[in-house]
KOLNU-291680 format. One record per residue: residue number from 0; x, y, z of N, C-alpha, C, O in turn; residue in one letter. Coordinates in pm, whole numbers, plus 32768, in hexadecimal, padded with zeros to 4 digits. Example, Ala and Ser with C-alpha at 12.3 -4.5 7.8 and 13.67 -1.06 7.14 Angstrom:
residues 2
   nr  n.c1  n.c2  n.c3  ca.c1  ca.c2  ca.c3  c.c1  c.c2  c.c3  o.c1  o.c2  o.c3  rest
    0  8527  7DC7  830C   84CE   7E3E   830C  8528  7EB6  830C  8590  7EB4  834E     A
    1  8505  7F1F  82C4   8557   7F96   82CA  850A  8003  8313  853D  8072  8324     S
***
This chain:
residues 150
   nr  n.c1  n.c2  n.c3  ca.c1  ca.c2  ca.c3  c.c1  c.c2  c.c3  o.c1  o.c2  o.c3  rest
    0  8053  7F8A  8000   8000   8000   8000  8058  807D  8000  80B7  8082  804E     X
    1  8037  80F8  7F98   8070   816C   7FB2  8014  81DA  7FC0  7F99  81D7  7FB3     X
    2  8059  8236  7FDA   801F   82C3   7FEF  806C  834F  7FBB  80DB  8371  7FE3     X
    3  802B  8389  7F6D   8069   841C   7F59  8032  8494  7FA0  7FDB  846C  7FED     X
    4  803E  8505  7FA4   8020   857A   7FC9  8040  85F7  7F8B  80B4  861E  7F7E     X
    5  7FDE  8637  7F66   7FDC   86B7   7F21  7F86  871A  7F0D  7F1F  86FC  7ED1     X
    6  7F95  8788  7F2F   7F49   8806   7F72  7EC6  8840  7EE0  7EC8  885B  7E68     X
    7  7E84  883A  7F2D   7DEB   8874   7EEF  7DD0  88E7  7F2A  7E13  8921  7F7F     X
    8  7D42  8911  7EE7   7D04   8963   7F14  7CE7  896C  7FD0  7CCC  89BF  8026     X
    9  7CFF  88F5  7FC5   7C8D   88C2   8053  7D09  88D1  80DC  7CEB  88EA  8151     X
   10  7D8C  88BD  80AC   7DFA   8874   80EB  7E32  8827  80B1  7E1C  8823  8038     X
   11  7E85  87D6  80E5   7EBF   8743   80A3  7E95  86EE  80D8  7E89  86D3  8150     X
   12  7E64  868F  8026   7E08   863B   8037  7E69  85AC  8041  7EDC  85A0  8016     X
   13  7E2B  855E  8077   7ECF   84CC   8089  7E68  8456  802E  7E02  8442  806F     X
   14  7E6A  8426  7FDF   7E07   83BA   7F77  7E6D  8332  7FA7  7EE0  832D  7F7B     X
   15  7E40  82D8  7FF4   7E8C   823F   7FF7  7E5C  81F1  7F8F  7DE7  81F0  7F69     X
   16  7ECB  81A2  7F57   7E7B   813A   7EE3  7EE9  80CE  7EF6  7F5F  80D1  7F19     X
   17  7E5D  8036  7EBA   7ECB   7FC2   7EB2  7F07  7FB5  7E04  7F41  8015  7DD2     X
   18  7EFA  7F71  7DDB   7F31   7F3D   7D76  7ED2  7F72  7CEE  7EF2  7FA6  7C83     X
   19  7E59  7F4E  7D25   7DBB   7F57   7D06  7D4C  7FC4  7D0A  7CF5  7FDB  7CB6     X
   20  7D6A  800A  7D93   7CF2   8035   7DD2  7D24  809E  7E13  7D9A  80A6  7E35     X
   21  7CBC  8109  7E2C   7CF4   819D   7E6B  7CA1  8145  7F12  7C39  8104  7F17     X
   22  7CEA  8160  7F68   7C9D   812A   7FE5  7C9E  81BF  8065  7C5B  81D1  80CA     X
   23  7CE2  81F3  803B   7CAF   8298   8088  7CF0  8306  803F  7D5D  82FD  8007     X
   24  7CA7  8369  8044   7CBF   83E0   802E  7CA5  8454  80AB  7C32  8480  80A3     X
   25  7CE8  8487  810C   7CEF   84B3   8167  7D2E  855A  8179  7D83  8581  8129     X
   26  7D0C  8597  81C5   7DA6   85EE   81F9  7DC7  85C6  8283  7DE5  861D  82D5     X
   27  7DC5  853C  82A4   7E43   8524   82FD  7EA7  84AB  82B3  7E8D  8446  8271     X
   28  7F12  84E1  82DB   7F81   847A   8299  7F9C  83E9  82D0  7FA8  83D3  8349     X
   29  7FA1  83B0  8298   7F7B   8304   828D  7FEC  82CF  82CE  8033  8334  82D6     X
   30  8018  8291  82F0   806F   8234   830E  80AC  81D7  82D8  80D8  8175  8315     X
   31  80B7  81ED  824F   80DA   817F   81DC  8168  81AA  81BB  81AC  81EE  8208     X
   32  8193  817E  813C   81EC   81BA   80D7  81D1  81EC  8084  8180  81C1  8031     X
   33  8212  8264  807E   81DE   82F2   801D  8243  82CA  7FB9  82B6  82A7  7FD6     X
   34  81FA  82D7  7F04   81E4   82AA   7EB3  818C  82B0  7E59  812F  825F  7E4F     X
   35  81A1  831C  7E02   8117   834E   7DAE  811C  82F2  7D30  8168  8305  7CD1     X
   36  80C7  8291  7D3B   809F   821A   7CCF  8061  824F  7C37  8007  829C  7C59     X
   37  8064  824D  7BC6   7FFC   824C   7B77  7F70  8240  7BC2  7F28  829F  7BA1     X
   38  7F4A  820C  7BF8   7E97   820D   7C23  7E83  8295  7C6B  7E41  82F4  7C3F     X
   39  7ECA  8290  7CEC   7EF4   831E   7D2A  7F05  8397  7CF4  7EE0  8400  7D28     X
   40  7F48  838A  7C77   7F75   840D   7C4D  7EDB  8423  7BD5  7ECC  848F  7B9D     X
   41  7E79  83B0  7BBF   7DF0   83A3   7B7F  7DA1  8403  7BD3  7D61  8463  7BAA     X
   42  7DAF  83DA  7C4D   7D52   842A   7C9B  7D8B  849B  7CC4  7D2B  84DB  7CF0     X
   43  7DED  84DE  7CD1   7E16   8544   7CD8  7DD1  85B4  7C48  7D90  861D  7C42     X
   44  7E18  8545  7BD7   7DB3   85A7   7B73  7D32  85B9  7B7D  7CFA  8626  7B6F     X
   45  7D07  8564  7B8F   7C5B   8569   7B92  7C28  85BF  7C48  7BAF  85BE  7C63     X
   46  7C62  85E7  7C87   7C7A   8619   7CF7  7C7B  86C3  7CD6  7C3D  871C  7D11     X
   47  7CDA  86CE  7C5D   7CD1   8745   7C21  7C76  878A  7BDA  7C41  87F9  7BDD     X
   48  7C72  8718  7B8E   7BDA   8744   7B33  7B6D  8781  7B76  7B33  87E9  7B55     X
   49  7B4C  8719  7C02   7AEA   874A   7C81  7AEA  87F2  7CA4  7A8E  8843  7CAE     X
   50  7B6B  87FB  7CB1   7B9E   8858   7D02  7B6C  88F8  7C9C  7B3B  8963  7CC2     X
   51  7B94  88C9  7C1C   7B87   8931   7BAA  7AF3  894F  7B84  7ACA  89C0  7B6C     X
   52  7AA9  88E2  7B82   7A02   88E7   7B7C  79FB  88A2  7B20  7985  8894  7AFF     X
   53  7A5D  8857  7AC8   7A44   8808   7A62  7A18  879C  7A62  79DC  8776  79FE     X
   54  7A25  8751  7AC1   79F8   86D3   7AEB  799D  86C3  7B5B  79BA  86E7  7BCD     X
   55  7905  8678  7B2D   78CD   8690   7B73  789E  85D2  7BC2  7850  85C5  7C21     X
   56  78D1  857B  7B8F   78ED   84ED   7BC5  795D  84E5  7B98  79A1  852F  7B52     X
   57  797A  8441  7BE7   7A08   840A   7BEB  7A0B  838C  7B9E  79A0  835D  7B79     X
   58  7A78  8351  7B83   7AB1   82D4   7B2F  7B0D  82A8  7B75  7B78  82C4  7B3E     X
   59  7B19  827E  7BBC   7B40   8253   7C20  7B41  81AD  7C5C  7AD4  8175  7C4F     X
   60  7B8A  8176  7C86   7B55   80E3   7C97  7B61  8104  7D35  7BAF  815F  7D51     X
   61  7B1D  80C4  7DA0   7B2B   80AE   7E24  7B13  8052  7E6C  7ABD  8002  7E4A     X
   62  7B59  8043  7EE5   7B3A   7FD7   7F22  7AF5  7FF5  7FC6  7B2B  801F  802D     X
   63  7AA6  7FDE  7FB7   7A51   8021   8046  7A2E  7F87  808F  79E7  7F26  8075     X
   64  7A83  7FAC  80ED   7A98   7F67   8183  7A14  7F95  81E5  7A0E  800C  8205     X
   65  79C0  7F4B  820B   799F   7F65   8263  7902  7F0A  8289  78FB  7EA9  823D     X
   66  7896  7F11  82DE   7824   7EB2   82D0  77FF  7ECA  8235  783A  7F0E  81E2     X
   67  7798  7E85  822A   7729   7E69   820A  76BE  7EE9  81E1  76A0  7F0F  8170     X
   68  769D  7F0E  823E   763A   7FC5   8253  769F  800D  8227  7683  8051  81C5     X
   69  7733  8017  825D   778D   806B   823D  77A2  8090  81AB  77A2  8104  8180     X
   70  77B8  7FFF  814B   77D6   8016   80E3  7758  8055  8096  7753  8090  802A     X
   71  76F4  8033  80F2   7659   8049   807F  7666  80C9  8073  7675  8106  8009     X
   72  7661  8100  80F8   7649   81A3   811A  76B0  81FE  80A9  769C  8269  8070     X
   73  7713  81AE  80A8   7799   81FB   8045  776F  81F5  7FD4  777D  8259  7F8D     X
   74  7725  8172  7F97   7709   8184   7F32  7694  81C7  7EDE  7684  81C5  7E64     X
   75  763D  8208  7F49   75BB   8256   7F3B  763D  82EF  7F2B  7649  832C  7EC1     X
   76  767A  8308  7F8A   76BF   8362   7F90  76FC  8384  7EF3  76DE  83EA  7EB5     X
   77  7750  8322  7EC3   7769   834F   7E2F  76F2  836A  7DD1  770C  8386  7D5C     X
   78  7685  8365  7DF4   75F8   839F   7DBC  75BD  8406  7D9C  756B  842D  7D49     X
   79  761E  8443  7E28   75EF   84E7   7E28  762E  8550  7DB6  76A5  8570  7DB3     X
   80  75D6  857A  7D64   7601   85E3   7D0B  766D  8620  7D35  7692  8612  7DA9     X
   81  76B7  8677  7CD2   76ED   86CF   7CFE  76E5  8749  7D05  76CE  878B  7C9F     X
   82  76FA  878E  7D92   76B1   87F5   7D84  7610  8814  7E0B  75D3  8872  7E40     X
   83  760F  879D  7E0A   7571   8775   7E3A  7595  872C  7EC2  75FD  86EB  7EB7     X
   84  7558  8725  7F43   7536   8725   7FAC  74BC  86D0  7FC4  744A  86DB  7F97     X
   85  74F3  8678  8018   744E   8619   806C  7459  8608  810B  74D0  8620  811F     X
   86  7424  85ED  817E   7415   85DD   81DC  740E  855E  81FF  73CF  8504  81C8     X
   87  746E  8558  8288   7487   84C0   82C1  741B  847C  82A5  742F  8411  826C     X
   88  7389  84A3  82C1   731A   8473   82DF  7312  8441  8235  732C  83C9  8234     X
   89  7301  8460  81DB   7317   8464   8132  7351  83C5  8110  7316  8365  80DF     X
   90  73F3  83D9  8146   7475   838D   813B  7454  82EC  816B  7479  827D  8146     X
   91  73F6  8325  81D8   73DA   82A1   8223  7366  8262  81ED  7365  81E8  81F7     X
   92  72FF  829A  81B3   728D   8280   816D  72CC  8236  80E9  72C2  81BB  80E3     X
   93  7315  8287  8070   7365   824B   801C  73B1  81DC  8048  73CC  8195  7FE7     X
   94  73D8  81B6  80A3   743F   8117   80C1  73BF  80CC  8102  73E1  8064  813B     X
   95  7328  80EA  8109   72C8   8060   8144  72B1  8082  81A5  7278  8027  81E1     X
   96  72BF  80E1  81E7   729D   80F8   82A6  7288  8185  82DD  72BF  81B6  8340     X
   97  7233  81BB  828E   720A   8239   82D1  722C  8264  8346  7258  82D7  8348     X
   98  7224  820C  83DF   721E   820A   846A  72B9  8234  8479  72E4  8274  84DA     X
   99  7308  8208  840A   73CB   81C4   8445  73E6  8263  841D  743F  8275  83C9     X
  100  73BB  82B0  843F   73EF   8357   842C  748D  8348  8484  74E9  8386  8450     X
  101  74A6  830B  84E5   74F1   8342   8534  7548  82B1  8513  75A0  82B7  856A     X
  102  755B  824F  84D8   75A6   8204   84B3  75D4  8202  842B  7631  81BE  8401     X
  103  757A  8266  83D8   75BF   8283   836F  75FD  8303  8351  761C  832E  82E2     X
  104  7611  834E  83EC   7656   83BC   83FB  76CB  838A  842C  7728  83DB  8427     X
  105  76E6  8316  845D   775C   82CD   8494  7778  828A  83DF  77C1  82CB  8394     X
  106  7757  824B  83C6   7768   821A   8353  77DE  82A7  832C  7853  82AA  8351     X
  107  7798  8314  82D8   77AA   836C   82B3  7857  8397  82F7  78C3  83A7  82BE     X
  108  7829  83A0  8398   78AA   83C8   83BB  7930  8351  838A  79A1  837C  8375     X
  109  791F  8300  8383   7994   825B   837B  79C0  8272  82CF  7A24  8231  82AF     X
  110  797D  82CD  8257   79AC   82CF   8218  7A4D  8326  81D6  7A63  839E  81DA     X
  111  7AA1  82BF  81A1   7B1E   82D6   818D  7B63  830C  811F  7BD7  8337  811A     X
  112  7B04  8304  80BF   7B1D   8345   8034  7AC8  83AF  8031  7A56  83AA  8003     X
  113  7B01  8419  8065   7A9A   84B5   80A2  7AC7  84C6  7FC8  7B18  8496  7F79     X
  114  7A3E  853B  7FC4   7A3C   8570   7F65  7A2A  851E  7F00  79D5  855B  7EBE     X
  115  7A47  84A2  7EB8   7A2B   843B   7E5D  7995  8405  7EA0  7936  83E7  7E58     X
  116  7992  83FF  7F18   791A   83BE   7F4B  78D4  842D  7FBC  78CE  8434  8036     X
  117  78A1  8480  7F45   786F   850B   7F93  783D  84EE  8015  77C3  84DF  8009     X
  118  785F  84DE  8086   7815   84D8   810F  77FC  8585  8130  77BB  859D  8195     X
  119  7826  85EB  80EB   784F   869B   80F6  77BE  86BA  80DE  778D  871A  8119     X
  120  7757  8652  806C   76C8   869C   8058  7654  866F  809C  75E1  8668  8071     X
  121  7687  864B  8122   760A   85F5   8175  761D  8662  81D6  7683  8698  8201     X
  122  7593  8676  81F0   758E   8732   8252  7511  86E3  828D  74D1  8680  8269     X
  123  750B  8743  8301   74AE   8745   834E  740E  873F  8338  73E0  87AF  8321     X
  124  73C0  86EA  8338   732F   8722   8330  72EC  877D  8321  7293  8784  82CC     X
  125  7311  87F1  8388   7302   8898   8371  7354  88CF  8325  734A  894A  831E     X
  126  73BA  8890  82D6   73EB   88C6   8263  748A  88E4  82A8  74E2  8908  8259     X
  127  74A2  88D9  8310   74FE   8958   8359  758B  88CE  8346  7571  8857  8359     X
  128  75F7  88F3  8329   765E   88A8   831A  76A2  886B  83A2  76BC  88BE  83F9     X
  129  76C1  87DE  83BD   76B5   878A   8455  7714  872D  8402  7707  8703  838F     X
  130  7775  8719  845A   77AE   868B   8456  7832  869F  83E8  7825  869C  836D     X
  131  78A9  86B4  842B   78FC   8688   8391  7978  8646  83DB  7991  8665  8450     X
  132  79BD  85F5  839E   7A1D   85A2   83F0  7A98  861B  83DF  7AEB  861D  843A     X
  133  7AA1  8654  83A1   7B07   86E3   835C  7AE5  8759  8397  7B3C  87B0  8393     X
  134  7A84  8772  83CA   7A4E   87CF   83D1  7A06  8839  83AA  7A52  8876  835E     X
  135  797F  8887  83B4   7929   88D3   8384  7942  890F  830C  790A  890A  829F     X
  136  79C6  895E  8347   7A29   89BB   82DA  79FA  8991  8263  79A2  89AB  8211     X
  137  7A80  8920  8281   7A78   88CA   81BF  79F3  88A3  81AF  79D1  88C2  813D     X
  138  7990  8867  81F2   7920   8844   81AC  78ED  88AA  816F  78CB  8896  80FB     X
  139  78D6  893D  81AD   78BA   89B2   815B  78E1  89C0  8101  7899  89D6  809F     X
  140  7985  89B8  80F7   79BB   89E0   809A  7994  89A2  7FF7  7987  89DC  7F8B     X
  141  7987  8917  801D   7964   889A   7FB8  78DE  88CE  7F8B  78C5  8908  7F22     X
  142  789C  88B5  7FDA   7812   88F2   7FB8  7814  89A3  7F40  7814  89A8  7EC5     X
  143  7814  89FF  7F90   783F   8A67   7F37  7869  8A42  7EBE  7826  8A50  7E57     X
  144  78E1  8A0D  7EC3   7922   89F9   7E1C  78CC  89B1  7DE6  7885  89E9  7D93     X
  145  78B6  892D  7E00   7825   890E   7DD0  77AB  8946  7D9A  7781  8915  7D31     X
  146  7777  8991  7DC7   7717   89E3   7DC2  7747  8A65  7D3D  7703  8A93  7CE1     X
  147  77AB  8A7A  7D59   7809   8ADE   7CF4  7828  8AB7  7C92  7847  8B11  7C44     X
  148  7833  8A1E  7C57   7845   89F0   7BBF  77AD  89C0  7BBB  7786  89C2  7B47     X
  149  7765  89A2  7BFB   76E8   8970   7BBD  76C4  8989  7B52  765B  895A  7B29     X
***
């Protein structure tokens, strides 16, 4: 497994990948061997594109670790437009369980490929922005630019 790091809009973003598969994209630095792979340096471009407003999904291959609900919830998550916003209550309805609001806000938080697997457009019920493993900031920030290439 490696990892590179290289400064965005956001900060510096650290993308781990195996051979195969991007398995996080973070801004905390990994514990691996740093090593910017062809796949890595894929998502770096396509990272850019994001960043510029040109790209509004990913191509990307991934490997998402985690339950069962976890992976579902992630994968409702790559659903969300870009640009566009839904509520835990939404997120949880879309993965089969209306009630699991607060387990698919945990869901939400456990995800590792931030930004490829928008967890940034799941807001609050009342609309008001809650919850970012990064913090508010960047979720604003994501959001905004978002909202700004629409």
């Amino acid at each position: 497994m490696y990892y590179f790091g290289r400064q965005t809009p956001i900060g510096k973003l650290y993308i781990s990948a195996d051979h195969n598969s991007i398995l996080a994209i973070s801004l905390n630095k990994p514990d691996l061997y740093g090593k910017e792979t062809p796949l890595i340096k894929k998502a770096f471009k396509e990272l850019d594109e994001y960043f510029s407003g040109k790209r509004k999904t990913f191509d990307l291959p991934l490997k998402l670790n985690g339950t069962e609900f976890q992976k579902k919830i992630w994968q409702e998550l790559i659903k969300i437009p870009y640009g566009k916003t839904i509520s835990y209550k939404e997120l949880a309805k879309r993965a089969g369980n209306e009630n699991a609001c607060r387990a698919a806000g945990m869901a939400n938080n456990k995800n590792k490929i931030m930004i490829v697997i928008p967890c940034h457009r799941v807001i609050g019920s009342n609309g008001n922005l809650t919850g970012y493993a990064f913090g508010l900031e960047i979720k604003k920030q994501l959001l905004d630019m978002e909202a700004e290439n629409s």
